[in-house]
C-alpha positions in Angstrom: 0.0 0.0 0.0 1.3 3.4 -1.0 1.1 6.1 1.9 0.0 9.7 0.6 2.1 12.7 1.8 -0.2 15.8 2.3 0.4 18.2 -0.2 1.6 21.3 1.9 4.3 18.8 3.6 5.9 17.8 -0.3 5.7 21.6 -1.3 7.3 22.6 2.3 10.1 20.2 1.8 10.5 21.4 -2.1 10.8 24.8 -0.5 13.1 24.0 1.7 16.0 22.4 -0.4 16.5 25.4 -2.2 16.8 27.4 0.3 18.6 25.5 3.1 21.5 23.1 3.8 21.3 19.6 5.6 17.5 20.7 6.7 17.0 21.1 3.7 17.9 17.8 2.5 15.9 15.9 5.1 13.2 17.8 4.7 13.0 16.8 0.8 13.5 13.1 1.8 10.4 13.0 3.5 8.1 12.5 0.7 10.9 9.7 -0.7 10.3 7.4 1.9 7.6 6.4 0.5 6.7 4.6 -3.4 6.1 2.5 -6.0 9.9 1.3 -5.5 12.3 -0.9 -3.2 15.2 0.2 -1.5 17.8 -1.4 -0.1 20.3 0.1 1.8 23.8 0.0 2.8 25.0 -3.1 0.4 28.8 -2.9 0.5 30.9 -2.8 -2.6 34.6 -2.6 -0.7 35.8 -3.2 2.7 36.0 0.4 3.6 33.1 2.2 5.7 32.0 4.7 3.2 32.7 2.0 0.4 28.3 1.3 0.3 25.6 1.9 -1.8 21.8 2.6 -1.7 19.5 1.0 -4.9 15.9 1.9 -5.9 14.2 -0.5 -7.8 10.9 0.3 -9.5 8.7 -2.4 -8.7 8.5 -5.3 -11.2 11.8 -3.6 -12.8 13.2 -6.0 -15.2 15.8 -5.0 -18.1 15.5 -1.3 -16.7 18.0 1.6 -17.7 20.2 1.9 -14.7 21.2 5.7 -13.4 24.2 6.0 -11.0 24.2 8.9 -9.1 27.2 10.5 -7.5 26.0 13.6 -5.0 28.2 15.9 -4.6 30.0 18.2 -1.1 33.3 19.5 -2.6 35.1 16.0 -2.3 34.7 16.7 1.8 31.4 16.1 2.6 28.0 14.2 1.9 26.3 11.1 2.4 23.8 8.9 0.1 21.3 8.8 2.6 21.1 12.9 2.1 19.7 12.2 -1.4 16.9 9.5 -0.9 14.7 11.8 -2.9 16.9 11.4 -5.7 16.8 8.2 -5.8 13.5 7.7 -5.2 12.4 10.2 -8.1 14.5 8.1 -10.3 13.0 5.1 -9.3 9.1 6.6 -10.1 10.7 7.0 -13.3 11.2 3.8 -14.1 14.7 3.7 -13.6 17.0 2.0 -11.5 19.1 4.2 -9.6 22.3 3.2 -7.7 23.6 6.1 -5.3 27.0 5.0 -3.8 29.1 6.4 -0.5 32.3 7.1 -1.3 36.0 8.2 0.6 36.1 12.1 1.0 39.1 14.4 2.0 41.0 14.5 4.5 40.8 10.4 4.8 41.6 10.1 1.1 43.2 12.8 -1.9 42.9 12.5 -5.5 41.9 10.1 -7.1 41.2 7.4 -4.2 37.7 8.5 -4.9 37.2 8.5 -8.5 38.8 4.8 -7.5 36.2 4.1 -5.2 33.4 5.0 -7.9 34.7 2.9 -10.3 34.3 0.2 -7.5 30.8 1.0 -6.9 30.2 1.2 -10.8 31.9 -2.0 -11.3 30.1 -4.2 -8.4 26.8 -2.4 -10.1 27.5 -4.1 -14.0 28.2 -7.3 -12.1 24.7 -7.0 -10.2 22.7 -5.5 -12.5 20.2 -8.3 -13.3 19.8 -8.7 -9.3 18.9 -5.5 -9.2 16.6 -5.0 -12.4 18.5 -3.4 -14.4 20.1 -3.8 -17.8 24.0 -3.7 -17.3 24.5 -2.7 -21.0 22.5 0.4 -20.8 24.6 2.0 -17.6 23.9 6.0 -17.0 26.9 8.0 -15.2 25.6 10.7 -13.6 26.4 13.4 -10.5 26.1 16.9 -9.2 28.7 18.9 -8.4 31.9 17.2 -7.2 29.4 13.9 -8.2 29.7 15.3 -11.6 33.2 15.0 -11.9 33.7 12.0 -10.8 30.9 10.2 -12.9 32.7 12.1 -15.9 35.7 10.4 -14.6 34.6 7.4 -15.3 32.6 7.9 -18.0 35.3 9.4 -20.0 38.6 8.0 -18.6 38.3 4.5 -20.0 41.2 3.5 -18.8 40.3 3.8 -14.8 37.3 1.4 -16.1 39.6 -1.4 -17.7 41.4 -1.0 -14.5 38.2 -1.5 -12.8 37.4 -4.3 -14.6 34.6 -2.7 -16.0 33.5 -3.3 -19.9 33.6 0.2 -21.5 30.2 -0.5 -23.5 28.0 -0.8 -20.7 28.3 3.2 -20.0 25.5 4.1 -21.9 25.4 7.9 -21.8 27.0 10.7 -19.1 24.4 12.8 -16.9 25.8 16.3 -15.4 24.6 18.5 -12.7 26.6 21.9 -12.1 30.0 19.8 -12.4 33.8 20.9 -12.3 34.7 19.7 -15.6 38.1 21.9 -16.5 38.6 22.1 -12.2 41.7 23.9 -11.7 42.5 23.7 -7.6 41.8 27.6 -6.1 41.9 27.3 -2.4 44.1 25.3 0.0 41.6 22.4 0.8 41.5 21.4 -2.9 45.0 22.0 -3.8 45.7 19.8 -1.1 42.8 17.1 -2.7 44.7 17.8 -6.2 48.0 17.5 -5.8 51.2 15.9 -7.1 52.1 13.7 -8.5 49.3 14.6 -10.2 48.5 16.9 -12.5 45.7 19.5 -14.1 44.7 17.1 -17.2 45.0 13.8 -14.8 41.6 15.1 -12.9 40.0 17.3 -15.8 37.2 15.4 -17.8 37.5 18.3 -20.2 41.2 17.3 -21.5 40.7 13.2 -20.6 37.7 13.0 -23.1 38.4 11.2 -26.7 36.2 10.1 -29.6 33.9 7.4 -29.3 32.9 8.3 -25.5 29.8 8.0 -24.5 27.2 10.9 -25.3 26.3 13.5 -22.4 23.6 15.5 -21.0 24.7 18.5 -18.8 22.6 21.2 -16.8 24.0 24.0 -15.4 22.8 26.8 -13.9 24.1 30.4 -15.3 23.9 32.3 -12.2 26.0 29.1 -10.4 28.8 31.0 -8.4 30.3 27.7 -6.8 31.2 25.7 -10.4 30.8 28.3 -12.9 29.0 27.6 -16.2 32.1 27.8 -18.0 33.0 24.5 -17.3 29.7 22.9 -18.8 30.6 25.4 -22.3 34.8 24.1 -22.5 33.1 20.2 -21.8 30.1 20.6 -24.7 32.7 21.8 -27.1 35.4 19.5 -26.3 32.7 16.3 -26.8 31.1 18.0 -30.0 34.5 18.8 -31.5 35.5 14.9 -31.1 32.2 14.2 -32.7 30.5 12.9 -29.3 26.8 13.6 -29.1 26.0 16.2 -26.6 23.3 18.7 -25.1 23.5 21.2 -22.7 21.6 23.1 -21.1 22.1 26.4 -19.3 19.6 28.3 -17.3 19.5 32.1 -16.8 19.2 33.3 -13.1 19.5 29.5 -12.0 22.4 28.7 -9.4 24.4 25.9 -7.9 21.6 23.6 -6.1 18.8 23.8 -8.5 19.7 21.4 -10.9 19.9 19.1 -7.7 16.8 20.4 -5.9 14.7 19.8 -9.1 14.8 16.2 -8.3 12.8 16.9 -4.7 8.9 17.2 -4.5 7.1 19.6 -6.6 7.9 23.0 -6.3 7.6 26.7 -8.3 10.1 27.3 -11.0 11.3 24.3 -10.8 14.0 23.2 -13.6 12.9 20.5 -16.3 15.6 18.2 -15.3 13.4 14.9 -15.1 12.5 15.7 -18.4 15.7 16.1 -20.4 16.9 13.4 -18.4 13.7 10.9 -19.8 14.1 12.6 -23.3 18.0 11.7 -23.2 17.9 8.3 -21.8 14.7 7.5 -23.8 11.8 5.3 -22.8 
């Protein structure tokens, strides 16, 4: 049986991830704990504490598109269980959505956690069928620091033969507000991107090559924490290698509402179910 959420509850908690912080996020996850979906929690994919990951099936989900979602929190922060309502809008989708824990700073630098996603991505090709989903028809996808490490994986093929992951089942690249040309410009990340490392080793932009998979990215124009520019240099790096790709910018729009579009309904929300059902298809 499906529990109804008064109205005035889903639009205060739609409300309230735009304009808050962690409040914000639980208030959006109330309306997500409930649906026509199953969740299952905490199922490790390493032996590390953070190394765990959440699923939403859609009930009856057989052969589905699979979404992996990467949240983001400046490679220092965040926790899966913060974005149950993404997971769970996914899942009322139709799709099955996979949103993995992974090592932040200071316990781990560059790239121990674009590592641990490939992890998490490989453990999801390898349980796909368990789970519903169709391991050939894999979605990457992220906001914010999430962003760039799903565009890690999707378009570093080599970290995913390392990974032991087969480079066809990445079906397409989904990006919210990410860093894609991040160039370290305060201590904390210069300290996360560091030698012996350097700039093109941790920029999708430059990393990118013909024949990766296509991309949808969002971002807002207004967005003062990852500025739009590094949506523009991504689009025109994958279009001039011939990779399908549409972006989307949105005037007056800013960091968290690409992110918050996935919560309950809300004013002014941005269209980001939709381009994300238009570019994964039905």
């Amino acid at each position: 049986m499906r529990i109804l959420i008064p109205a005035a509850i889903v639009l205060v908690a739609a409300l309230l991830v735009v304009s808050c912080g962690g409040l914000a996020l639980t208030a959006a996850n109330v309306p997500a704990l409930f649906g026509k979906f199953e969740r299952r929690a905490d199922i490790a994919y390493g032996d590390q504490p953070r190394q765990s990951l959440d699923v939403y099936v859609p009930l009856g989900a057989h052969d589905r598109p699979v979404i992996v979602f990467f949240y983001g929190g400046g490679f220092e922060n965040g926790r899966k269980s913060y974005y149950r309502f993404v997971g769970a809008t996914l899942a009322e989708a139709g799709y099955v959505a996979v949103l993995p824990d992974y090592r932040v700073y200071p316990e781990v630098k560059f790239p121990t956690f674009v590592d641990d996603g490939a992890q998490a991505l490989a453990w999801v090709v390898k349980h796909a069928h368990e789970i519903g989903g169709d391991p050939r028809r894999i979605y990457l996808a992220g906001h914010s620091a999430g962003a760039h490490i799903a565009a890690m994986l999707a378009y570093d093929p080599a970290r995913l033969d390392r990974a032991g992951v087969p480079r066809d089942s990445i079906h397409g690249y989904i990006g919210l507000s990410g860093p894609y040309a991040l160039n370290p410009n305060s201590k904390v990340l210069n300290e996360i991107f560091a030698a012996p490392y350097v700039l093109r080793d941790w920029q999708p932009a430059e990393l990118a090559a013909a024949g990766a998979p296509p991309a949808l990215m969002l971002h807002g124009e207004a967005d003062t924490v990852v500025e739009v520019g590094h949506a523009r240099r991504m689009a025109e790096k994958l279009a001039s290698l011939g990779v399908p790709v549409t972006l989307r910018t949105y005037p007056g729009r800013n960091h968290r509402d690409t992110v918050a579009a996935f919560a309950a309904p809300a004013p002014h929300k941005l269209p980001v179910m939709a381009e994300i059902r238009a570019f994964v298809g039905e």
